[in-house]
N, C-alpha and C positions, 0 to 999 in steps of 0.2 A: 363568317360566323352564321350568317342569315341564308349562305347559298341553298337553293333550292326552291325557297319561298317565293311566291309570287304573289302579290302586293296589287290591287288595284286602287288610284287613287283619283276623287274627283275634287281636291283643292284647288283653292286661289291664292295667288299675292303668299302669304308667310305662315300664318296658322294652320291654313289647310294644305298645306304642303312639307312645311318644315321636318314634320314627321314622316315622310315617305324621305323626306333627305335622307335621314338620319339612320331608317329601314335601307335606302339604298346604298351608304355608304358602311355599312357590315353585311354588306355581299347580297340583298336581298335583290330579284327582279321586280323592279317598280314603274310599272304601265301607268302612264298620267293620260287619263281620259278628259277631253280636253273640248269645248264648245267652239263652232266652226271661228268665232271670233276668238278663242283663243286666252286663255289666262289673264287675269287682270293685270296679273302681276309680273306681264311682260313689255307694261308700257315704257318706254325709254324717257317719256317725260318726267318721270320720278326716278333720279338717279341712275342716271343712264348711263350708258358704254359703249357709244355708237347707237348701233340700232335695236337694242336692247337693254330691260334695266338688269341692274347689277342685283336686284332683289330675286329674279329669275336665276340669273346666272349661278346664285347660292344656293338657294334652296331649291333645286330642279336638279341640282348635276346628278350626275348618274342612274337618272331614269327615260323610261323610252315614253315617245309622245304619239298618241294615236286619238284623232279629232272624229266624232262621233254626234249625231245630230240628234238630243235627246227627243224632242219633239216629236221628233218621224218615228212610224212603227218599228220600219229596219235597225234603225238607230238604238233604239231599245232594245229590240231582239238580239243585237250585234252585243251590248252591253251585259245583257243576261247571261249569253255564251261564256263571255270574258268572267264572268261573276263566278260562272261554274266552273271554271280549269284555273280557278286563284285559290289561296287562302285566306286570303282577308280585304276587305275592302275601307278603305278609309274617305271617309265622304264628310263634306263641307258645304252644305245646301241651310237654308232654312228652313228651321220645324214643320214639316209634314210634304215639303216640296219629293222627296225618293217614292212617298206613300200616292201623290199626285201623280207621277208619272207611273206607277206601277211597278215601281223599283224597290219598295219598301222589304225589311228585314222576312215576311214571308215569304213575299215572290222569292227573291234573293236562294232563302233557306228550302224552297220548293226545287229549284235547280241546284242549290248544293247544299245536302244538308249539315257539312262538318265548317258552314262560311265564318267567316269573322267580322263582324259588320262596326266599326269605330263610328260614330255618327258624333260629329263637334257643331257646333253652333254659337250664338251667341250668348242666350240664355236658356237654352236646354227646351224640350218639348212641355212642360209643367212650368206653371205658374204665371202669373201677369202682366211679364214682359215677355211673353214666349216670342211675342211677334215684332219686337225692338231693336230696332236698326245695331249692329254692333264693329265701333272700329278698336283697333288698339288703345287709340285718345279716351274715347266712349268710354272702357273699360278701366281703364289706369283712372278713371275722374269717379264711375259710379262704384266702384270698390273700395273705395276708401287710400287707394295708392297713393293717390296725388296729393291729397290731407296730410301726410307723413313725409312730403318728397319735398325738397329746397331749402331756403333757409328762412329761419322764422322770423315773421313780420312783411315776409315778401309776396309774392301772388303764388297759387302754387304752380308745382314745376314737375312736368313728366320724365319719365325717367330715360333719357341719353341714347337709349334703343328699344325695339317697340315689344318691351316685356311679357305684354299681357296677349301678343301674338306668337312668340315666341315659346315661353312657358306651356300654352294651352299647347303647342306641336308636340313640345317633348314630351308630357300628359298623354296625345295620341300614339306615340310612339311606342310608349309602357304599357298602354293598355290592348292596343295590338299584340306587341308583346306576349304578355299577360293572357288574353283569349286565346294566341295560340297554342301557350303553355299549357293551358286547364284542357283543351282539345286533346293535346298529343296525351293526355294523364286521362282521359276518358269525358272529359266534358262535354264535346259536342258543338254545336253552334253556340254564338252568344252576339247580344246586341248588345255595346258599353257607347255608351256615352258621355262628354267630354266638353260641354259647355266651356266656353269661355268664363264668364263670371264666376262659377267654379272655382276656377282652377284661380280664379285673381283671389277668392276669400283666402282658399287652401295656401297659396303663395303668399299671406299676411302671417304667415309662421305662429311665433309668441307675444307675435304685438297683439292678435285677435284672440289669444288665451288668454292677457292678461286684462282686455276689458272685458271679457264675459265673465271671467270669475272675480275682478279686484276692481272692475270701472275704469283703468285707467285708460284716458283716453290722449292719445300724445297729438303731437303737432311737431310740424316738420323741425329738424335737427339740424338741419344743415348735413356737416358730416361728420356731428356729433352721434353719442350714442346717448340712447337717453336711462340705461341703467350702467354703465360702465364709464369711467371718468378716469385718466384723460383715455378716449377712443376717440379719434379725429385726427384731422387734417392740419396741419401749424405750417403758419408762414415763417419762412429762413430770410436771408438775406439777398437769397438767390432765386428759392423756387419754394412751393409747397412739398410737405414732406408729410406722411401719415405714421401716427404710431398710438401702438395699441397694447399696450404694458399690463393685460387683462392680470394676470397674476401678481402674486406681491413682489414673489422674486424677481420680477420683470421692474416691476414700477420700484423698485431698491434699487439696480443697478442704471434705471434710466435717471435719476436722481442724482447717482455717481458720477456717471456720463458728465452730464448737466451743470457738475462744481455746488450742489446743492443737497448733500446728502443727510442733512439735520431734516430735511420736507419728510423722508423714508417714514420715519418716527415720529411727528408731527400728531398729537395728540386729534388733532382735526383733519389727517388725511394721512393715517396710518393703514384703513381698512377701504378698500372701494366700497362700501357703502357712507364711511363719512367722505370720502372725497366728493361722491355724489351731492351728499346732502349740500357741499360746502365747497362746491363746483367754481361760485364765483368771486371766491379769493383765489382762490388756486391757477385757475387756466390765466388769468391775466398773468400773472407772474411767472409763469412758464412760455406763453407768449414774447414775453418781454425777453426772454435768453435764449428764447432760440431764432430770435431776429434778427440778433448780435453778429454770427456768424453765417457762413454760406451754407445752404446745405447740403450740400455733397461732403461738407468737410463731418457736419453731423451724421448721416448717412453712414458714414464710415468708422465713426466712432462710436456707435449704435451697436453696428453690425458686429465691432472687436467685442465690444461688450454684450452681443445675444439677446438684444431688445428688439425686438417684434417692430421695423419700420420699415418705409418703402419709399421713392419719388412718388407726386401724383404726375406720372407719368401723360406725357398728348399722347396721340394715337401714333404718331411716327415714333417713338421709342419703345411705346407699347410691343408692336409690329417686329420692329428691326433692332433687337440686340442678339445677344449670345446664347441665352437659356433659348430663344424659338430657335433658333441654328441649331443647336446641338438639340431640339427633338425633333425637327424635322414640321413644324408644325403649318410652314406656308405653302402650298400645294398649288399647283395650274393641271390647267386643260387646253388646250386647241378648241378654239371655237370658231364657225365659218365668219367670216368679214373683222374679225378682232382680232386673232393668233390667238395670242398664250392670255390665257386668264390665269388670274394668281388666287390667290382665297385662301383662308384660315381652313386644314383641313379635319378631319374625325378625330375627336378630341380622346376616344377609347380607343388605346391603345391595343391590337395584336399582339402583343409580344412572343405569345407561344407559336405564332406562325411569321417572325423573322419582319415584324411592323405594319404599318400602312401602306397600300397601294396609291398611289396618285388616283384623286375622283377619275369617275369616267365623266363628260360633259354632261352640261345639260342639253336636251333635245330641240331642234327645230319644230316651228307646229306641224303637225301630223307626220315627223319622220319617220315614224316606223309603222305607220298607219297598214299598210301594205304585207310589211313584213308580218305584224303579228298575225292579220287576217288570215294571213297563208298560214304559217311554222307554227301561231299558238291556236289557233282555232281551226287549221286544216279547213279554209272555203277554196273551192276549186277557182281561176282564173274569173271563170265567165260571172259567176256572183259577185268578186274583188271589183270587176270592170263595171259591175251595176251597182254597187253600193258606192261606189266610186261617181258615175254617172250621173246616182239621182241626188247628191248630198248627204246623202245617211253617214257617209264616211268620205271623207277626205285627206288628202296628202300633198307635198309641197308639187310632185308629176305626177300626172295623171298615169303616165305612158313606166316611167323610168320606175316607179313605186309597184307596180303589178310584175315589172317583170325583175325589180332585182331580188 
């Protein structure tokens, strides 16, 4: 969908990268400019796969890696080059660090003026913590996520994958997107920007509309809902099971189900706003029958009857049943000293072009360091061998990288 594009990206680790996944995996060419040391987020001591973390492995596959030493003049000018035969550049530095080096959205826009420059950071270039260290923890605690996550009475509890790095990618992803939509429509360059904290309020949906306008202010649910009753999780006899009977006709026939269909009509939990109000007669006594039995046996008599439920699934069932087989949703790569990597792949289907391709890998540091300098910037051999030489640019051969 993306082929043609070309994509410069200078992330780390998962927020500044994820988004170039994402550009990479609908066809886009995605160059990850890379410091001689290399990606943070290639350490194997955080979830590793051998000699490599598996948080690379995800969010890197199918882009090329070319290590560039920003410091050094060449290094820059090599970066500039690349800046002007791309469309978009998507960068993940701290506020004012691209403008420090001389990289900043004019220089950028001086060598190309149609660029697209995505600039993510922590807390965005304005305001008082512009300069504030930012991880996903950081993030998920000062936005108020954590407030609303785990069960109440307990400590609070971040959420199971790193959200608020994650969210902010797919953010740069659209807004990439996005500028070079408004470009092909006559817009021109565009500098967007794509803060982390942002995107963590934006990501607080109608729980942040309803204390700005009504003050409510909630506290963690568990895996309650805190306007819709029963929405949660119920322990069976066997496993947890979740059901979400959001409509009436839903919460009639889960009642049925249940051998308790006098509750349907229940002067005090006829409408989900009384069952809300009137939550804690109600959930114990639904507790109590669906304890009774195993859940799979529930599960299945849910499902005959059309009430909205599911297993809380571990991650190995998650993974491996029938609906990911029948879309084809686990993907691998060939990676050097590991073989076949497996991965969850591009969730946006192709259809009109006969489905998804298998990722292409992720890159070795500086793999294609060589190649690009040649085929995307056309520098003759003898400059390849000197920028090569002095550190401006490096590759995994010195010898094997010039000439393949």
């Amino acid at each position: 969908m993306l082929e043609g594009y070309r994509i410069i990206e200078t992330g780390q680790v998962i927020a500044g990268t994820g988004g170039g996944m994402i550009l990479a995996d609908m066809g886009a060419e995605v160059i990850k400019v890379e410091a001689p040391v290399g990606d943070l987020g290639r350490n194997p001591n955080i979830a590793g796969l051998g000699p490599i973390s598996s948080i690379f492995l995800t969010f890197n596959r199918g882009k090329k890696s070319v290590v560039l030493d920003l410091k050094q003049p060449e290094g820059k000018e090599v970066f500039l080059d690349l800046t002007a035969r791309a469309d978009a550049l998507i960068a993940n530095f701290r506020p004012g660090t691209l403008d420090r080096l001389g990289l900043g959205f004019q220089a950028l826009k001086e060598r190309n003026p149609g660029i697209i420059l995505v600039d993510s950071s922590g807390y965005g270039e304005g305001g008082p913590w512009r300069d504030h260290t930012a991880f996903d923890l950081v993030l998920q605690g000062v936005s108020g996520h954590m407030s609303i996550t785990g069960e109440p009475g307990r400590p609070p509890a971040r959420h199971g994958v790193p959200t608020a790095d994650i969210t902010t990618a797919l953010y740069c992803a659209l807004a990439c997107m996005g500028g070079l939509l408004g470009r092909a429509r006559g817009g021109g360059a565009a500098h967007l920007e794509v803060p982390m904290f942002d995107v963590q309020l934006a990501m607080l949906g109608y729980v942040s509309t309803m204390y700005l306008n009504n003050g409510d202010l909630p506290g963690p649910p568990g895996s309650a809902h805190e306007y819709m009753v029963p929405y949660q999780a119920f322990a069976t006899k066997t496993i947890y099971i979740v059901l979400s009977p959001r409509e009436e006709r839903f919460w009639k026939k889960m009642c049925e189900v249940m051998g308790i269909p006098e509750l349907a009509d229940d002067p005090r939990y006829k409408t989900n706003d009384l069952r809300s109000k009137n939550r804690a007669g109600l959930l114990p006594r639904l507790e109590g029958i669906l304890r009774a039995r195993p859940g799979e046996e529930w599960l299945e008599l849910f499902a005959k009857a059309g009430v909205p439920s599911a297993p809380v699934n571990p991650l190995d069932r998650a993974l491996e049943n029938d609906q990911v087989r029948a879309r084809n949703l686990i993907r691998s790569y060939e990676f050097p000293g590991l073989g076949k990597v497996r991965l969850v792949g591009n969730p946006i289907l192709n259809r009109s072009a006969g489905g998804n391709p298998d990722p292409r890998p992720a890159p070795l540091l500086g793999e294609h360091t060589g190649a690009v300098l040649r085929d995307v910037l056309g520098y003759p051999e003898d400059r390849i061998a000197s920028l090569l030489a002095s550190g401006a640019a490096q590759a995994p051969c010195v010898a094997s990288t010039v000439k393949a």
